[in-house]
TORSE-905164 format. One record per atom (N, C-alpha, C): residue in three letters; x, y negated, z negated. Coordinates in steps of 0.1 Angstrom, whole numbers, plus 5000, padded with zeros to 4 digits. Layout:
alaXYZ...
REM end
This chain:
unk513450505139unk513050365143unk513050275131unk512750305117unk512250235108unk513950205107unk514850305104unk515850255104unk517050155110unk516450205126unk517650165132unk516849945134unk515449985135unk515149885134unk514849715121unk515849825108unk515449735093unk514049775089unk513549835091unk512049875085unk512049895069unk512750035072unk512950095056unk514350215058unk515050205050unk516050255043unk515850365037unk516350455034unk517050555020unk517750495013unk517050494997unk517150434991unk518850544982unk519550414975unk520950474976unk521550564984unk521750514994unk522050625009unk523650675007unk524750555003unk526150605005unk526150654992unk525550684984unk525850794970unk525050894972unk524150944985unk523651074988unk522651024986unk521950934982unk520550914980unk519750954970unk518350874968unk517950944954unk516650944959unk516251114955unk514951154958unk513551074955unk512951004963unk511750974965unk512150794962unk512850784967unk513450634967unk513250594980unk512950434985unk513050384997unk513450244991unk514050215002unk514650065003unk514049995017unk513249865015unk512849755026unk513949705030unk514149675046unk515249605049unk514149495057unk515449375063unk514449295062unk513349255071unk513349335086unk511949355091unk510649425084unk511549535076unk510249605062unk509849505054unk510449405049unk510149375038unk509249235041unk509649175052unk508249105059unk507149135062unk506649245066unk505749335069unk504949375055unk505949395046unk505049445030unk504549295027unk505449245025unk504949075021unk503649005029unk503549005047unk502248985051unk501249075049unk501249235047unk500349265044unk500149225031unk500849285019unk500149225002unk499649045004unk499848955015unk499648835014unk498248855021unk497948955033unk496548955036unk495649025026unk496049105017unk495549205005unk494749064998unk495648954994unk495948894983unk494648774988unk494648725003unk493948645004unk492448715007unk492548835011unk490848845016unk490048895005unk490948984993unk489649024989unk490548934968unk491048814972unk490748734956unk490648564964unk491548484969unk491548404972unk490148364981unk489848404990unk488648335004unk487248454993unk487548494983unk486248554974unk485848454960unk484548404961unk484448284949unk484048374939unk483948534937unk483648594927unk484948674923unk486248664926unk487148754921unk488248624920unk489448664908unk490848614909unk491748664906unk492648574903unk493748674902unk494348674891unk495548804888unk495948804877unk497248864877unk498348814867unk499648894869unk500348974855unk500249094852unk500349144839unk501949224835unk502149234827unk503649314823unk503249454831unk504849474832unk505049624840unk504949714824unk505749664807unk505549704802unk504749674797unk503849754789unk502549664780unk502449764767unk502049774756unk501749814745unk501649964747unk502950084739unk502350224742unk500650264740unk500250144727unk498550164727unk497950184733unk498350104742unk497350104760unk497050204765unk498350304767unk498250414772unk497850534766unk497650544756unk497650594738unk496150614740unk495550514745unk494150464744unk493150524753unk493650484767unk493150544778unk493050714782unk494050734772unk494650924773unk495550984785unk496350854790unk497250824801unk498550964789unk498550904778unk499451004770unk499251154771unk498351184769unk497851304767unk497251394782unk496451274789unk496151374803unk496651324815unk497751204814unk498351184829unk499551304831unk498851414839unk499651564843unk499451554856unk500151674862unk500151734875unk500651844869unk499951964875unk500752084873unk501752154879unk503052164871unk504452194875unk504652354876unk505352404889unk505952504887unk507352524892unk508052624886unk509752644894unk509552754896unk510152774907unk511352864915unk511952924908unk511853054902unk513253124894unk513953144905unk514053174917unk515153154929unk516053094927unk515652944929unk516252834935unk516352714925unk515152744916unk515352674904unk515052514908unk514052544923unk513552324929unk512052374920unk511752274919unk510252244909unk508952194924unk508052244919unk507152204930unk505652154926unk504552114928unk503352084921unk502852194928unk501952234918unk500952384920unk499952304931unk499352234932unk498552154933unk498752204949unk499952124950unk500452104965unk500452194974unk500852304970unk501552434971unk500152534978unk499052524969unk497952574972unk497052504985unk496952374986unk496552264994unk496752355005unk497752365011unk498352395026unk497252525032unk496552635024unk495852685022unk494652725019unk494452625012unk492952635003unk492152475005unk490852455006unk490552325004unk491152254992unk490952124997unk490952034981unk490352054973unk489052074975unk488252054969unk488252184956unk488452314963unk488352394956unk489752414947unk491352384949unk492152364942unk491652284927unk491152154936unk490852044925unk490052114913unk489352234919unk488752264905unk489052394897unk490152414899unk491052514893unk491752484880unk491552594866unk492452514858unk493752624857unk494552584849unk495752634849unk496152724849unk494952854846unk495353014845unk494653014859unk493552984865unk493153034878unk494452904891unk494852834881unk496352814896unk497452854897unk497652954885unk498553074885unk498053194893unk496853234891unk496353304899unk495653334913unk495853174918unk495853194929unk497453194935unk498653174928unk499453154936unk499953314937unk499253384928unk499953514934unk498653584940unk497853584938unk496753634950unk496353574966unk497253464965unk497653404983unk499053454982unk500053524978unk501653514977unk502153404984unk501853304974unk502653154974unk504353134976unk504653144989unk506453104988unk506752964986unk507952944982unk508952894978unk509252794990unk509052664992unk509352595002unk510552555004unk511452574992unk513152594997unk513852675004unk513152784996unk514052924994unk513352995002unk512153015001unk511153135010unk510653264995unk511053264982unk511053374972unk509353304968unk508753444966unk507453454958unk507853524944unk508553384938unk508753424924unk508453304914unk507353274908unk507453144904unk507253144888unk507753044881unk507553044863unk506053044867unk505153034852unk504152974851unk503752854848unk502952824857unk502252654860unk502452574844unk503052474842unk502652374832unk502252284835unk501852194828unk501252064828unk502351974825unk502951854835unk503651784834unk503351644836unk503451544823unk502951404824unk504051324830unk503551194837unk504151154845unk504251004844unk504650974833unk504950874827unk506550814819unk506450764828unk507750694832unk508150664809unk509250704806unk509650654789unk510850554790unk510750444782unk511450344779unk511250304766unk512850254762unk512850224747unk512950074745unk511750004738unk512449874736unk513549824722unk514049754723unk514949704712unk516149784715unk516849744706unk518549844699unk518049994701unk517149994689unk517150194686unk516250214694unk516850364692unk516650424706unk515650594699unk514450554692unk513750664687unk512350644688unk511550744685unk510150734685unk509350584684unk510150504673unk509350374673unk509750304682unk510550314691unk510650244706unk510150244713unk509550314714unk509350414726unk508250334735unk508350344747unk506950214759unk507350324769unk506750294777unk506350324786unk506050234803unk506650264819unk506650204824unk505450224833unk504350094835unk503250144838unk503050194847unk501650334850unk501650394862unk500350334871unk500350184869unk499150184870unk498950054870unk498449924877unk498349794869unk496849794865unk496149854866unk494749814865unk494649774849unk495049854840unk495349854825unk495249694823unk496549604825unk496749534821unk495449394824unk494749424835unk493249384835unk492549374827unk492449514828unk490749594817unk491449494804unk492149514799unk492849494783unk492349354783unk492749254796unk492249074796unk491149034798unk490549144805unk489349114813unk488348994810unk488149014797unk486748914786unk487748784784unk488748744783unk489448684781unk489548604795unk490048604802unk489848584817unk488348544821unk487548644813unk486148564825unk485548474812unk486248424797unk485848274797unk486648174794unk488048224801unk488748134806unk488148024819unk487848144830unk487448094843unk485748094841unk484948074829unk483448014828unk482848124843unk483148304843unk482648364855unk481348434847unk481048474855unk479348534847unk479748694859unk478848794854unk478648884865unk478148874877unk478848954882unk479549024887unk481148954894unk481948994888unk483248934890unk484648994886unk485449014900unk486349044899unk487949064897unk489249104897unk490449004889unk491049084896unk491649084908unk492649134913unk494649124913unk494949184912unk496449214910unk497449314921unk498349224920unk499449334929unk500449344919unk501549444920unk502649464917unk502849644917unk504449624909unk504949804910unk504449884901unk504549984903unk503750094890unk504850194895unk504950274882unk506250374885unk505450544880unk506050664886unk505250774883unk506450864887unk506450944878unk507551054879unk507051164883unk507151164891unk506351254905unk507151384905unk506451514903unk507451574904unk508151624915unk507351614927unk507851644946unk507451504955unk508251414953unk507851264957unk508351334974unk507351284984unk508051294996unk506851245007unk507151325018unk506051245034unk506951095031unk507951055030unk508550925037unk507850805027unk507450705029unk507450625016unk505650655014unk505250765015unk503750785013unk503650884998unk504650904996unk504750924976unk506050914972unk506150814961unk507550794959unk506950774936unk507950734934unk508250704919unk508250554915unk508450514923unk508650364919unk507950264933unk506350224933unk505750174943unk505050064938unk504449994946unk503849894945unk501949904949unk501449874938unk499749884940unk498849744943unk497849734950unk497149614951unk495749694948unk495549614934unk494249684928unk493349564925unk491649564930unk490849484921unk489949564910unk489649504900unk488849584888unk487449444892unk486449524895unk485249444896unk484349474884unk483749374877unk483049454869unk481449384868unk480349464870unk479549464876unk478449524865unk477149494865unk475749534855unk475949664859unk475549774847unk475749914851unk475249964859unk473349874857unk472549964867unk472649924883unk474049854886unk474349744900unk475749794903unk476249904895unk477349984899unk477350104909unk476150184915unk476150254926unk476150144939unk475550024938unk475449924950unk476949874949unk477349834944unk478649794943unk480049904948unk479550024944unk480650104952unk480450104966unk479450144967unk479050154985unk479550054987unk478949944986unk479649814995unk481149794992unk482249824983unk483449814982unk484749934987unk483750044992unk484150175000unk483750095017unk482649995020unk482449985030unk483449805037unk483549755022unk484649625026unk486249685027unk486549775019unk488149845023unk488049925035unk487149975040unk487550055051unk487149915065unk486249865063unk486349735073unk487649635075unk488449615064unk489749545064unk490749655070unk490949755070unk491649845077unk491349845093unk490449885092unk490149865109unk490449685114unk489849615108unk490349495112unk491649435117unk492449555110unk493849485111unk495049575120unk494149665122unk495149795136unk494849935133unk494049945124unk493350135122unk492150155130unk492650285138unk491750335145unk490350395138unk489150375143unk488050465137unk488450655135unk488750645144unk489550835145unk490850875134unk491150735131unk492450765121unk491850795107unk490550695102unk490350745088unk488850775087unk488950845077unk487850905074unk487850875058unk486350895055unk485750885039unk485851045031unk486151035019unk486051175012unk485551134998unk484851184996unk483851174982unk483851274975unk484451194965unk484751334949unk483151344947unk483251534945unk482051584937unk482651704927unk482151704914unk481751764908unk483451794900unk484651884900unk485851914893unk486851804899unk486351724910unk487151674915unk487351554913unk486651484907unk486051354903unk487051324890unk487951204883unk488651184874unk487451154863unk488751224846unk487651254836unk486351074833unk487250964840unk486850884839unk485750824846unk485950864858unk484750814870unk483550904870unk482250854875unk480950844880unk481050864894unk481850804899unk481850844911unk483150794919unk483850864926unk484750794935unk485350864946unk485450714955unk485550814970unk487350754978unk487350824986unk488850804994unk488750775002unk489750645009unk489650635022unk490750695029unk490650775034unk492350915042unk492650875058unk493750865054unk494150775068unk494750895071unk495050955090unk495551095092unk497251035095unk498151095087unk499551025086unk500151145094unk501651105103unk502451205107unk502451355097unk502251335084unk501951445079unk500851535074unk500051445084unk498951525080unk497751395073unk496551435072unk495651355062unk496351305049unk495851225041unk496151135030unk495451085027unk495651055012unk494550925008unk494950835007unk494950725011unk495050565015unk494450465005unk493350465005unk492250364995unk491350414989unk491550414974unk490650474969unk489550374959unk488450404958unk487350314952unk487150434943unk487050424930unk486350464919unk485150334914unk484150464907unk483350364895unk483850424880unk484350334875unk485050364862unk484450384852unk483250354852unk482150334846unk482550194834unk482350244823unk482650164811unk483950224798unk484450324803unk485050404801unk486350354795unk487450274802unk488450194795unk488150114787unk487150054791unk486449944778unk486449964766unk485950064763unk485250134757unk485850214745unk487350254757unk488350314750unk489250194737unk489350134749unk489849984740unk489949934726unk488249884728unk487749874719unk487949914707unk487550074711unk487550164695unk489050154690unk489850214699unk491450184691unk491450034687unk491649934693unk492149834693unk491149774680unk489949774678unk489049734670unk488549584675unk488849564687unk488349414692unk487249464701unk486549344700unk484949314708unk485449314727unk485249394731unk485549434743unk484149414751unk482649364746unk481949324753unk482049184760unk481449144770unk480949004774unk479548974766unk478948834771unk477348794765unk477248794780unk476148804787unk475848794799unk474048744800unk473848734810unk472548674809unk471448514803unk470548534805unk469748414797unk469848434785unk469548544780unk469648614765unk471148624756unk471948614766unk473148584758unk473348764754unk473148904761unk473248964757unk474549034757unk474849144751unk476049194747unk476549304759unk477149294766unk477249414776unk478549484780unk479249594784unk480349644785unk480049694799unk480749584804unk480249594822unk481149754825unk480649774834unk481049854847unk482149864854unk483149904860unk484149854866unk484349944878unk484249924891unk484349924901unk485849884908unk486749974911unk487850004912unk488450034928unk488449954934unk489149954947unk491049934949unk491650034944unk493050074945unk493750144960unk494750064961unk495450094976unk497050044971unk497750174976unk499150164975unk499350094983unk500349974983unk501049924997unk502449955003unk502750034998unk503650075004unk502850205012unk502050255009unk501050375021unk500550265031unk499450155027unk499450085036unk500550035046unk501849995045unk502649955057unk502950115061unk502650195058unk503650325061unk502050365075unk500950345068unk499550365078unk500250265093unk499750135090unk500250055096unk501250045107unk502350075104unk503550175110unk503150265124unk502550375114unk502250535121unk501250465135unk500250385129unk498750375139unk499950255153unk500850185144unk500950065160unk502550135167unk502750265166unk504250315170unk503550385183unk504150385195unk503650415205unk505350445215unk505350545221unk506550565231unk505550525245unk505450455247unk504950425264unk505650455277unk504550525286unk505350555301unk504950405307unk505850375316unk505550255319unk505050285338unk504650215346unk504650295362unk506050315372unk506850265365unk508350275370unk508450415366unk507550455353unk508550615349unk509550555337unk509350485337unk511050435323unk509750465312unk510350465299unk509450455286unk510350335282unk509250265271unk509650165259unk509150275248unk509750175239unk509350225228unk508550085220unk506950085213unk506549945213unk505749985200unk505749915194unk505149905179unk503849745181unk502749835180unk501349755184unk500849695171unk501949595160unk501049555152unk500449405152unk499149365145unk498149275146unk499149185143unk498949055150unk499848975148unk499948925134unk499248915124unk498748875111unk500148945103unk500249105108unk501049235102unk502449145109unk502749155118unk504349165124unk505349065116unk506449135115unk507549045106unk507948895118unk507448925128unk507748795133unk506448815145unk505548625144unk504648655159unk505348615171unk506348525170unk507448465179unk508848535179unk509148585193unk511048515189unk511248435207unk512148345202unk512348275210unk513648295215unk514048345230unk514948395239unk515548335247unk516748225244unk517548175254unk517748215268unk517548205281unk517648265289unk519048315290unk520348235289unk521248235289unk522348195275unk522948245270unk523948155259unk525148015263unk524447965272unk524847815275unk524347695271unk525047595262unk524847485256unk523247425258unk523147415273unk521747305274unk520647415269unk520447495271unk519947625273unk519847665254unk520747665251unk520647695236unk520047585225unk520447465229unk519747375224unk518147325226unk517947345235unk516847345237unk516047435233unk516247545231unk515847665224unk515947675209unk516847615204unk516947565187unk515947495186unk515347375194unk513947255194unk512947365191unk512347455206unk511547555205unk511247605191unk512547695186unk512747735171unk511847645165unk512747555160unk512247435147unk510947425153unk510247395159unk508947355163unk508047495159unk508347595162unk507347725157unk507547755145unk508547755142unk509047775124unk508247695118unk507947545121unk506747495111unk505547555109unk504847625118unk503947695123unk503747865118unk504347905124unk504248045126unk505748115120unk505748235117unk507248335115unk507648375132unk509248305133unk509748335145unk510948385140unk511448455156unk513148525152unk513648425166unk515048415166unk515748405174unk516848475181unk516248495194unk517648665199unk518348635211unk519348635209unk520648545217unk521048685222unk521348795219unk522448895225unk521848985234unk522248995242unk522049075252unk521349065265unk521149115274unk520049105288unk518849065285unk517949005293unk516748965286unk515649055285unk516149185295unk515049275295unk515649335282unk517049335277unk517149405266unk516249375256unk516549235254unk515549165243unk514449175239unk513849195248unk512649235250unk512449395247unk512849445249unk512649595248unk512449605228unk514249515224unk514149515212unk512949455200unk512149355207unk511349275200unk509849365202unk509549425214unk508749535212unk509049595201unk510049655195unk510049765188unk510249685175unk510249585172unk510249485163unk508749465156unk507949475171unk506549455168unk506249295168unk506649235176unk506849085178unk505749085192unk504349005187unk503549005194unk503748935212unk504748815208unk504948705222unk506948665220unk506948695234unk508548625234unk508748515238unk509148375237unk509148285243unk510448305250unk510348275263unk511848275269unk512248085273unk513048045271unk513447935273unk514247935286unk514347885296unk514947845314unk515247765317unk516047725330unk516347565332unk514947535339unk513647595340unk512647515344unk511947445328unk512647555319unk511947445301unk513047325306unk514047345306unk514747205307unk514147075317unk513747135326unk513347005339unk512146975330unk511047085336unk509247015331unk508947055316unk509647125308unk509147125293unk508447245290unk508347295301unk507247495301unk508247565297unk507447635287unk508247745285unk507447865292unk508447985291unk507348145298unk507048245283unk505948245282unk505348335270unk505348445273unk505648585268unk505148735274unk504648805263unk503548895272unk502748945257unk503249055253unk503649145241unk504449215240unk503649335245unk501849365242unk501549455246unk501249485263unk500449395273unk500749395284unk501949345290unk502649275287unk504049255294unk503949175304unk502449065305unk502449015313unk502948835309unk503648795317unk504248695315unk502848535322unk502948445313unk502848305317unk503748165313unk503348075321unk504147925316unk502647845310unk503847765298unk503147705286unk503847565286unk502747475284unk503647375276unk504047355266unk504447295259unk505047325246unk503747295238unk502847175241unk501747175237unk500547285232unk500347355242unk499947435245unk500347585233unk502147615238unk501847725233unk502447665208unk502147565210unk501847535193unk500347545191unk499747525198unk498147535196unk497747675195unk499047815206unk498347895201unk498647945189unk500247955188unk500847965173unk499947915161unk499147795160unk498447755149unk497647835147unk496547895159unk496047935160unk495648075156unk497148145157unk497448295150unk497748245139unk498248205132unk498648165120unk499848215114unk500348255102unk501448315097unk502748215103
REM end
């Protein structure tokens, strides 16, 4: 469907394609754009304690140098002497074992569970594997001409960095005091060693991250309520309560950097996942900063003007997992009481690449023009399509699967009295509108 519909692509498809690649076509790529544009407005824009911020994809190998992105961004790699495909130990074990207790395996007990479960080979089917390494996953780029150690950068896996690094800079630019946040979208790249589940791990994605940074002793209140504003903007927008659930790192599972952090797991065609994750970072990058960098990475905060190295409270969500959630939760095959099925994609009108398309009844001159007016008149308004080809029940069928909440059909009764017939894509029940009328509702939805 994603395909035949423009959703999303395989990414270099007529060269055979390249592993963990996707391509937005252009019903996908409206969809990612309204959601990162609802991302963008609800939790920096309509928030008088957060803004925004846009940072390099490359930034200073220091950065990474600093944080120990160099040294401990791993997953543990193994191969197949079989087959010679590479797999994450990690993964491999999952299918079998909790998370939780993988998570707290180190590298000789994840060799040894893979042969005390006889771990196969998901290519091949062979229980033969090298032993586990540690593989970082950080994308290498050279800047300049030469092409050697002093070049060397790095593509980031991560935008939050480029925050933390501004952070003090930023809040007395914008005169913010605590508690206050700097949110950012863009791509972050990770060389994954088994990118797959469809665009729900890939190498080259897009993140919508806010870094909040908060009084330390006001950093347990601050998580809770930012585990409880991410999972409320989900439901708000087309996730079922039964679809996600909370998981809270304890103890091996928790990153060397958080205090605490929890997942919001959306249940995907493949199973559970993590979706949105909230860490408390504590003071930790700051911190790091600092010492390498030798700059004052504190704020003054308070009456006192005192010296502080806030907190940082970390609410991270891939968006490309989000439209892939999004997707899964509004895809529905429906029996209808004829016995026929549709096929209908239930998303919030806010989400759909278009809330309108407008449906000539016929492809005859009065009829088509009048329906170009229609057009131009919602286009100020709202995202509309216009679908000329085919039967009208075809059209329909098509704009369902489009996820296009209302069809305007245009008739020679819009010609006489000015009504048009609205239908809703989820009940299918049709009314007449004046043109008045249905721009009030279009304002009304917005987008």
């Amino acid at each position: 469907m994603c395909k035949r519909r423009g959703f999303v692509f395989a990414g270099s498809e007529i060269y055979g394609g390249l592993s963990g690649s996707f391509e937005y076509g252009p019903l996908g790529a409206q969809l990612k754009k309204n959601v990162r544009d609802l991302w963008w407005r609800d939790f920096v824009e309509r928030r008088e304690d957060c803004v925004g911020f846009d940072s390099s994809i490359i930034l200073s190998p220091k950065v990474w140098e600093a944080t120990k992105h160099v040294d401990n961004f791993t997953d543990p790699l193994t191969e197949c002497r079989q087959c010679h495909s590479r797999c994450r130990v990690d993964h491999l074990l999952e299918k079998i074992l909790p998370e939780s207790t993988v998570a707290g395996l180190c590298l000789d007990g994840l060799n040894n569970a893979m042969v005390e479960h006889n771990i196969a080979c998901p290519m091949c089917g062979a229980q033969d594997f090298a032993p586990a390494r540690q593989f970082n996953l950080l994308f290498t780029t050279n800047l300049g001409a030469a092409d050697d150690s002093s070049s060397l950068a790095y593509l980031r896996p991560e935008t939050a960095q480029g925050m933390l690094t501004n952070y003090h800079i930023v809040q007395k630019t914008m005169r913010l005091k605590l508690p206050f946040g700097i949110g950012q979208t863009g791509k972050a790249f990770r060389n994954e060693i088994s990118p797959g589940q469809f665009i729900f791990r890939m190498r080259e994605f897009e993140q919508c991250e806010l870094e909040f940074f908060c009084q330390p002793d006001e950093a347990p209140e601050w998580h809770a309520h930012w585990v409880d504003e991410c999972r409320k903007w989900l439901l708000r927008y087309g996730l079922k309560e039964e679809s996600i659930r909370i998981h809270k790192h304890e103890g091996d599972e928790l990153a060397h950097y958080a205090a605490a952090s929890s997942d919001i797991e959306f249940h995907f065609p493949h199973g559970w996942g993590e979706l949105w994750g909230v860490a408390n970072r504590t003071d930790f990058d700051l911190r790091c900063h600092a010492e390498a960098s030798g700059q004052a990475m504190h704020i003054e905060h308070g009456p006192k003007n005192e010296k502080v190295y806030p907190f940082v409270i970390e609410p991270a969500v891939g968006l490309d997992r989000l439209v892939y959630a999004f997707l899964s939760e509004a895809y529905e095959i429906e029996t209808l009481p004829d016995g026929k099925t549709r096929s209908v994609l239930r998303l919030h009108p806010a989400l759909a690449p278009s809330t309108f398309a407008v449906l000539p009844l016929q492809k005859k001159p009065p009829l088509m023009e009048k329906a170009a007016q229609v057009f131009k008149a919602l286009a100020a308004v709202s995202r509309v399509d216009f679908d000329e080809a085919g039967s009208i029940g075809r059209r329909y069928r098509r704009q369902d699967e489009a996820g296009t909440p209302f069809c305007v059909t245009v008739d020679y009764e819009s010609l006489e009295g000015g009504t048009i017939t609205i239908r809703d894509r989820d009940s299918m029940l049709q009314e007449r509108l004046s043109m008045d009328e249905l721009l009030a509702k279009a304002a009304m939805l917005g987008g």
